[in-house]
C-alpha positions as CSV (number, residue, x, y, z in Angstrom):
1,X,-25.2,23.0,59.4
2,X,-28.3,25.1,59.3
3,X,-30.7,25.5,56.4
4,X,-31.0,29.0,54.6
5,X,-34.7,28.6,55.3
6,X,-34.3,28.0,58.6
7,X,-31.9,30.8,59.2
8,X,-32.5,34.1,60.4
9,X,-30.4,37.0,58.8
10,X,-30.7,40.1,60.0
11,X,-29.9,43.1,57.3
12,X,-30.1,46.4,58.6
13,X,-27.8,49.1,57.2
14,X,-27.5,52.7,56.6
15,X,-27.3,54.0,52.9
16,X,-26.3,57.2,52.4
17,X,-29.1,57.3,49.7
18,X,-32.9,58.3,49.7
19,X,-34.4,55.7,51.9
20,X,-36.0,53.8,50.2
21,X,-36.4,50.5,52.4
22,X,-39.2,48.2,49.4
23,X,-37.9,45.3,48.5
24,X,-36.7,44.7,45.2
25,X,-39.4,43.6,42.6
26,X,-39.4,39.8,42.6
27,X,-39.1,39.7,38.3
28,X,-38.9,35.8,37.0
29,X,-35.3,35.2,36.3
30,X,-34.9,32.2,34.1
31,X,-32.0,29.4,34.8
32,X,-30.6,26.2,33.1
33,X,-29.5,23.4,35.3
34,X,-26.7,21.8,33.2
35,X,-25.8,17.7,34.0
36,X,-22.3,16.9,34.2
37,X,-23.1,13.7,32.3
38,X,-22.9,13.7,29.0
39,X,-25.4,11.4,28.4
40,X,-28.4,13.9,29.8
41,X,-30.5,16.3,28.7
42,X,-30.6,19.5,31.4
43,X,-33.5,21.6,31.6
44,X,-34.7,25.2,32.7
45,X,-36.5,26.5,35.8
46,X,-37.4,29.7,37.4
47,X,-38.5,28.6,40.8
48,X,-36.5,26.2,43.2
49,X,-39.6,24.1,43.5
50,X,-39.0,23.8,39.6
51,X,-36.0,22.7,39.8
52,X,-36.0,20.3,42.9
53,X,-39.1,18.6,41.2
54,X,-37.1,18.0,37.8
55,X,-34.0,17.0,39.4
56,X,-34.8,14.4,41.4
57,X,-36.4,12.3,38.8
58,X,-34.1,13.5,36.0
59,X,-32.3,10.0,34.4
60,X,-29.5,10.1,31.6
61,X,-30.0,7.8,29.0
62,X,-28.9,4.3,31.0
63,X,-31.8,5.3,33.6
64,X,-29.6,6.9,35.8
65,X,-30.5,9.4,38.1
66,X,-28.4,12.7,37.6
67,X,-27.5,14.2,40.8
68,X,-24.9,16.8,39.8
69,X,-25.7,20.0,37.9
70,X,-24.2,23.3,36.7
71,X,-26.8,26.1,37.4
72,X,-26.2,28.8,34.7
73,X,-28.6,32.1,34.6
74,X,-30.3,32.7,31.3
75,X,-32.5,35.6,31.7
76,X,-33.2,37.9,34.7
77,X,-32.4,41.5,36.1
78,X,-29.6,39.8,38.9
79,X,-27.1,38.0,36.4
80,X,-24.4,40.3,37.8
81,X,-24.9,39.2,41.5
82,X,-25.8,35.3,40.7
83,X,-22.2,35.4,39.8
84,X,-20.4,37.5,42.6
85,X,-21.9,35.6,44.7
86,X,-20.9,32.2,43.1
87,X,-24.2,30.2,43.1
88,X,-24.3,27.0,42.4
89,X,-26.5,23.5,43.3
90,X,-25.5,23.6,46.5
91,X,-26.4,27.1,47.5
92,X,-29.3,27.4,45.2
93,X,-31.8,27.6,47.7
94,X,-29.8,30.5,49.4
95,X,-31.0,32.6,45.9
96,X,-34.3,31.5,46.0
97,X,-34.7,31.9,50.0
98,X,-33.0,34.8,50.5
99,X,-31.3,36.8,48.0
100,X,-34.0,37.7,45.5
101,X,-36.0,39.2,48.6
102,X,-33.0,41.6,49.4
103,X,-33.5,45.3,48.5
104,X,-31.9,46.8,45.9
105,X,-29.7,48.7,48.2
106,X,-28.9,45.4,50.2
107,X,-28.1,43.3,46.8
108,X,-25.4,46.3,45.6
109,X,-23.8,45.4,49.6
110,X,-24.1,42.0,48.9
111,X,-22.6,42.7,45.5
112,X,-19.9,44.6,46.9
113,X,-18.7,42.1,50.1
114,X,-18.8,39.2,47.5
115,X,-17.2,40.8,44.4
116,X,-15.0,43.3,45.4
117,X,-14.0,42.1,48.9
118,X,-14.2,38.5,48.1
119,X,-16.2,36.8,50.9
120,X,-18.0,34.1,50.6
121,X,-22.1,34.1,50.4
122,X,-22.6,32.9,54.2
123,X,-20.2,35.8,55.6
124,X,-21.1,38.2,52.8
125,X,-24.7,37.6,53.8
126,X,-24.1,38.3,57.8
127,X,-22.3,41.4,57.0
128,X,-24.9,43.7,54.8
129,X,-25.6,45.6,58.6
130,X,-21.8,46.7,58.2
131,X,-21.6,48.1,54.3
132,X,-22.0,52.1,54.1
133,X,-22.4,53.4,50.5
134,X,-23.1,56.3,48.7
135,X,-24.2,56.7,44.9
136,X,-21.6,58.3,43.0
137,X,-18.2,58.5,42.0
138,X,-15.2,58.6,44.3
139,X,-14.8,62.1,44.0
140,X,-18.6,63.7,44.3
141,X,-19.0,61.0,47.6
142,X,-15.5,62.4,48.6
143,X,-16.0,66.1,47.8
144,X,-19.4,65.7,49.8
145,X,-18.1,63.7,52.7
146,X,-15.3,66.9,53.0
147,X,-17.6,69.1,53.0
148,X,-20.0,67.7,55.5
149,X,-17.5,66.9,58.3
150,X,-14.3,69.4,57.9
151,X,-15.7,73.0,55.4
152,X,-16.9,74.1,58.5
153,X,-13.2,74.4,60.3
154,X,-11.8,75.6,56.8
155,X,-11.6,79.8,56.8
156,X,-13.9,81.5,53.7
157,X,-10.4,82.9,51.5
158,X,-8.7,79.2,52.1
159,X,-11.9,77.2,50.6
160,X,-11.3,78.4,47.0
161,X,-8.1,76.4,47.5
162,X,-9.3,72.9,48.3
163,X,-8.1,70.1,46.2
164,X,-11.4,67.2,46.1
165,X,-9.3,64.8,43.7
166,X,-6.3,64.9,45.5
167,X,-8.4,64.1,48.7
168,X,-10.4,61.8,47.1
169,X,-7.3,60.3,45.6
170,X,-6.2,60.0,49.4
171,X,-9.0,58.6,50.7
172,X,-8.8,55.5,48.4
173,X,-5.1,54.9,48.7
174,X,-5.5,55.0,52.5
175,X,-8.8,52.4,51.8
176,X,-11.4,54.6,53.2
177,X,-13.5,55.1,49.9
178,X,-13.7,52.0,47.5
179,X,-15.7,52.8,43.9
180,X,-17.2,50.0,42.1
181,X,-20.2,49.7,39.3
182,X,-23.2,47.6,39.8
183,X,-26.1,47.1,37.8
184,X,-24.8,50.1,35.3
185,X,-24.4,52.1,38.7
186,X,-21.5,53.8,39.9
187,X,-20.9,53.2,44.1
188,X,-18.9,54.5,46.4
189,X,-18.6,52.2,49.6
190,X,-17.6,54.8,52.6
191,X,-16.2,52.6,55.2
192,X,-14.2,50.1,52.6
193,X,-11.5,50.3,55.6
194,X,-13.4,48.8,58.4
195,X,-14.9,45.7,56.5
């Protein structure tokens, strides 16, 4: 089994957004590793050196060491996506090696694959190359995506006649167009039907 550090994930995909290729700022997020046992005394950390340093020598109360932990987000900008994507101890180092690097663009994909489409971190992570989206509603990213590929085959007196909820309506009952909120954002994923 490879190591996240040791990995090499490529994410490349088109946004149908101003390009806009930073990466996201790196804000502190604050977490809380929780022991299982009762009889010990968790503790919080914002950097996975922090928190490998005060786990391994963390003891409960008969000077045992604690080796299983719940990892709970306290404070930060991602608490939406640390729990699409289902982080835990054992994928920790995943958020700290590789997800808080992502773009913003790539985290809403990420987002997206995990939440709404339900695959797990590994698969959701080798996919962002495949996730097309569009800010906006269903409607406006239907209504434009009409308009760019089919006004210019529909005659001038029919146009006044075009129905952009109905095909917009359509288009997510067939699975084309999938809308979903992230981060107090509506998104419109274009090619839900070929993920």
């Amino acid at each position: 089994m490879k190591s996240a550090k040791t990995e090499q994930i490529k994410i490349k995909f088109r946004l149908n957004q101003p390009k806009n290729d930073t990466k996201a700022e790196n804000t502190m997020s604050t977490f809380f590793a929780q022991p299982y046992s009762l009889d010990a005394v968790g503790f919080y950390f914002d950097t996975l050196e922090a928190y490998t340093e005060k786990s391994e020598c963390l003891l409960d109360t008969f000077g045992n060491l604690v080796e299983e932990f719940e990892i709970q987000f306290i404070d930060g900008d991602d608490c939406e996506l640390f729990s699409a994507c289902g982080m835990n101890q054992g994928n920790l180092a995943t958020w700290f090696e590789t997800i808080v690097d992502l773009s913003d663009q790539e985290k809403t994909a990420l987002f997206y694959l995990s939440s709404v489409l339900g695959y797990s971190l590994e698969n959701a992570l080798n996919k962002l190359e495949d996730v097309n989206l569009s800010g906006g509603n269903l409607k406006d990213v239907a209504e434009t995506l009409f308009d760019e590929f089919y006004l210019n085959d529909v005659p001038e007196s029919v146009r006044a006649y075009i129905d952009y909820e109905k095909y917009a309506r359509d288009c997510e009952l067939g699975g084309d167009l999938c809308e979903f909120d992230f981060n107090g954002t509506t998104w419109t994923c274009t090619n839900a039907s070929s993920l």
